[in-house]
C-alpha positions as CSV (number, residue, x, y, z in Angstrom):
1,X,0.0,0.0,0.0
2,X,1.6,3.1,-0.9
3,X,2.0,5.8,1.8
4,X,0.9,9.3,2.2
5,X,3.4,12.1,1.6
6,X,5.1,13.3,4.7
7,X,3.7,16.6,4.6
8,X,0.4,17.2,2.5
9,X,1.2,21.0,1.6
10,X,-1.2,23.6,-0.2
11,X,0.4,22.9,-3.4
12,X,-0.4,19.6,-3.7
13,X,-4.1,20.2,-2.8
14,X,-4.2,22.9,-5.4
15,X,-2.9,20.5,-7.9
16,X,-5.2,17.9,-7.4
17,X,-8.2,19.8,-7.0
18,X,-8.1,21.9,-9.6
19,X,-9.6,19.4,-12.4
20,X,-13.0,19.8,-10.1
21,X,-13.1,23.5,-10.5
22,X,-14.1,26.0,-7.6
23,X,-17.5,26.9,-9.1
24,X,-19.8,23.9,-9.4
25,X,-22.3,24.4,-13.1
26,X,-25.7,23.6,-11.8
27,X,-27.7,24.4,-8.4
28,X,-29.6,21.4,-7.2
29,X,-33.2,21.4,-6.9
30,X,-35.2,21.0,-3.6
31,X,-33.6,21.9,-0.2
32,X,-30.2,21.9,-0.1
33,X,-27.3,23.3,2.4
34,X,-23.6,23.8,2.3
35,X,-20.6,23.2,4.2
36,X,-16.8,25.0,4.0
37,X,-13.7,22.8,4.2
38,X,-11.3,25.1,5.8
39,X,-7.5,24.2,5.1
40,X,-5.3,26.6,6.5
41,X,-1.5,25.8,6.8
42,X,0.1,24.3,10.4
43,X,3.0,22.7,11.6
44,X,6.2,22.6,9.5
45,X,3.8,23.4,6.5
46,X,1.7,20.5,6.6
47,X,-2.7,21.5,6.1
48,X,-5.1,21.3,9.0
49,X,-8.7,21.9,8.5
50,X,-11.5,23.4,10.7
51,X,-13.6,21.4,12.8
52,X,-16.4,22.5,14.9
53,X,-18.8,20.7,17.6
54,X,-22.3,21.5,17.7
55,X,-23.6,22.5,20.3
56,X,-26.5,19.9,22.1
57,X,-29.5,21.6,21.0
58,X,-33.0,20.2,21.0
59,X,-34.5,19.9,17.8
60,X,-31.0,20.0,16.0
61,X,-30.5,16.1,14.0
62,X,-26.8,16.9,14.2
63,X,-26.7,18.0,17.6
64,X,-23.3,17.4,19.2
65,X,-21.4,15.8,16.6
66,X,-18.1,17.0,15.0
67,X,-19.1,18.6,11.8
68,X,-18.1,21.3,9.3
69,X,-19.6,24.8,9.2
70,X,-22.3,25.5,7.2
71,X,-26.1,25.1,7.0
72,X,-29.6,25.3,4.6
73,X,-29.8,28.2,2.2
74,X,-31.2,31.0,2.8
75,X,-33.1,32.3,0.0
76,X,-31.1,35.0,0.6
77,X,-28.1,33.0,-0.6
78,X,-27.4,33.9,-4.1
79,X,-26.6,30.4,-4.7
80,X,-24.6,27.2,-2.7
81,X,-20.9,29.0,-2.7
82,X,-22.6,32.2,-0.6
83,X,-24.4,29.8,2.1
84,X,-21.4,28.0,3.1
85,X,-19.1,32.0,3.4
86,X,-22.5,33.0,5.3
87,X,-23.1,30.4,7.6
88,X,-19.3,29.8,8.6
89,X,-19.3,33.6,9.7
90,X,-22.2,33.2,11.5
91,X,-21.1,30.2,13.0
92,X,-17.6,30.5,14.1
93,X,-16.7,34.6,13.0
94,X,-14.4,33.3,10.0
95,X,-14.9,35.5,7.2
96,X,-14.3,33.3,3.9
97,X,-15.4,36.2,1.2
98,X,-11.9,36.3,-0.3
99,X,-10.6,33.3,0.7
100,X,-9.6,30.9,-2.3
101,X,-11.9,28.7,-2.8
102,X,-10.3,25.5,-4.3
103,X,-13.2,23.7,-5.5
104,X,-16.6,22.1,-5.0
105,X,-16.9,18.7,-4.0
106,X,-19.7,16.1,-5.0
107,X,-23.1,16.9,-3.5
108,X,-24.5,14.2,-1.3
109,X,-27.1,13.6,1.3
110,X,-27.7,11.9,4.6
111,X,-28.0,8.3,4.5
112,X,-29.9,8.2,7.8
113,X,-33.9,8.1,7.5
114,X,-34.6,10.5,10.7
115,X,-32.3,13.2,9.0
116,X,-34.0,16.1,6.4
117,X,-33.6,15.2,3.0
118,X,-30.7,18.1,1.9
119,X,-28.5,17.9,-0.7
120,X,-25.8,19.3,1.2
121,X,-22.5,20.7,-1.1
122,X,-18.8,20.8,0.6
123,X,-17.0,23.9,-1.1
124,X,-13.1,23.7,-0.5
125,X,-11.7,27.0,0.6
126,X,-7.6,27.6,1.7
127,X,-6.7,30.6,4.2
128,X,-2.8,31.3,4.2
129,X,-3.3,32.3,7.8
130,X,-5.2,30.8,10.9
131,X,-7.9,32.6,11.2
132,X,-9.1,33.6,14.7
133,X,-12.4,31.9,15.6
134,X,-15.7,32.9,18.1
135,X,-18.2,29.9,18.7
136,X,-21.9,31.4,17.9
137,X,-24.6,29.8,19.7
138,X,-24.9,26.4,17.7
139,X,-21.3,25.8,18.0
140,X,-19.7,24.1,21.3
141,X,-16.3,24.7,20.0
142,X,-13.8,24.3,17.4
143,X,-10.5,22.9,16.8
144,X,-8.1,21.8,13.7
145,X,-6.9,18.7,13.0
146,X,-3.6,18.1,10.5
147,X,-4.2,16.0,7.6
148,X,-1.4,14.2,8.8
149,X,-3.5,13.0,11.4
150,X,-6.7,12.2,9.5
151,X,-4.3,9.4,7.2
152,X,-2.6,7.8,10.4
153,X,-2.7,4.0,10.4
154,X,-6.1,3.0,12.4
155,X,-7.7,7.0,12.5
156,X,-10.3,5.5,9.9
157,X,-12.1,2.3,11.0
158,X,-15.5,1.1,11.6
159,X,-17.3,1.8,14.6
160,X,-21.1,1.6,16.6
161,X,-22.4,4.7,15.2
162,X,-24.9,6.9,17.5
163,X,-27.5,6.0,15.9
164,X,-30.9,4.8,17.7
165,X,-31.3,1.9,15.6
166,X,-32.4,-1.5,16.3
167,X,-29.8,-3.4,15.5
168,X,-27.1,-1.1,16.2
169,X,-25.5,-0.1,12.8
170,X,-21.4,0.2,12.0
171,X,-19.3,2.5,9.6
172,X,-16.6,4.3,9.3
173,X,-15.4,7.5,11.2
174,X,-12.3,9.2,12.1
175,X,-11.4,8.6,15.7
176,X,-9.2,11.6,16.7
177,X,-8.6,11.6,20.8
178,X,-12.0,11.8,22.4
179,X,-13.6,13.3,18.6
180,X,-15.5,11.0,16.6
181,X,-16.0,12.2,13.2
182,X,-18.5,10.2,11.4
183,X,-21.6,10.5,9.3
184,X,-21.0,13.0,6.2
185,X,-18.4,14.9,7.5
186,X,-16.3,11.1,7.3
187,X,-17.6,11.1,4.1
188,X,-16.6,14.3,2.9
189,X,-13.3,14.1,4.2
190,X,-12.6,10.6,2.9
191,X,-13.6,11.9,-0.4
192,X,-11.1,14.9,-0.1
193,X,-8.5,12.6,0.7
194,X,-9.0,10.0,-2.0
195,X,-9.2,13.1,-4.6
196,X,-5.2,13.8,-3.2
197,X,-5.1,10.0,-4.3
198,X,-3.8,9.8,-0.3
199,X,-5.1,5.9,1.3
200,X,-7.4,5.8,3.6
């Protein structure tokens, strides 16, 4: 199995992402949210990206899990690209407006029946600096985590989701410390990582 690169550097993201484009061609139909992919440089050059907790809210399906920021659109929200820029600001203070936006990944939805049916879109953006961040009120907190970390051997594996389901159900999700990152933010990042043609 071949192994990842010792440092995964904005360059090489660049290079692989560009094929995809930053602007997607079509707006889905229906309801539909979006979600930023913050990658922002860290130790000796390698990439980290943005995660936040939710905060436990009732009424909020993703309530306390590790996610990425974004939300539904607004019908405000010119199109996808402007919901994730509004929602991360509102979320978590980061302004993404001219931020470089390295592409748009493939739209998917939740696989789990209690969820709303979105078609949620990850946009890709790159900050040369760490931004500061300030947790709004449906954010616990937020942290960044080095790719680096995200390819480890054993990070990836299946677990017992948190799901109430009868029998329990297993998948995959990123085990980081005490942060389980499962559910389409695994998904999203596992396809961001297979896109740098890094194994997972």
């Amino acid at each position: 199995m071949p192994q990842p690169p010792s440092v995964i550097t904005l360059q090489v993201v660049r290079r692989a992402l560009a094929p995809l484009g930053a602007v997607p061609g079509t707006e889905p139909a229906g309801p539909s949210a979006a979600v930023a992919l913050i990658l922002s440089p860290g130790d000796h050059g390698n990439l980290d990206t943005l995660f936040i907790r939710r905060a436990a809210r009732a009424g909020d399906p993703w309530s306390g899990q590790v996610a990425l920021p974004g939300g539904r659109r607004s019908t405000g929200d010119p199109d996808l690209t402007a919901t994730a820029v509004r929602e991360t600001e509102e979320e978590i203070a980061v302004v993404l407006r001219r931020a470089e936006r390295l592409a748009a990944l493939a739209d998917l939805h939740p696989r789990t029946p209690v969820l709303p049916p979105l078609i949620v879109r990850p946009f890709v953006f790159a900050l040369d600096d760490r931004p500061a961040v300030r947790a709004g009120a449906e954010v616990h907190s937020v942290f960044w985590t080095p790719l680096s970390t995200l390819l480890a051997p054993g990070a990836r594996r299946d677990i017992i989701l948190p799901l109430r389901t009868t029998p329990p159900r297993t998948g995959p999700a990123y085990v980081i410390g005490a942060d389980t990152i499962w559910g389409m933010t695994e998904r999203i990042i596992t396809a961001l990582l297979e896109i740098l043609s890094l194994p997972v």
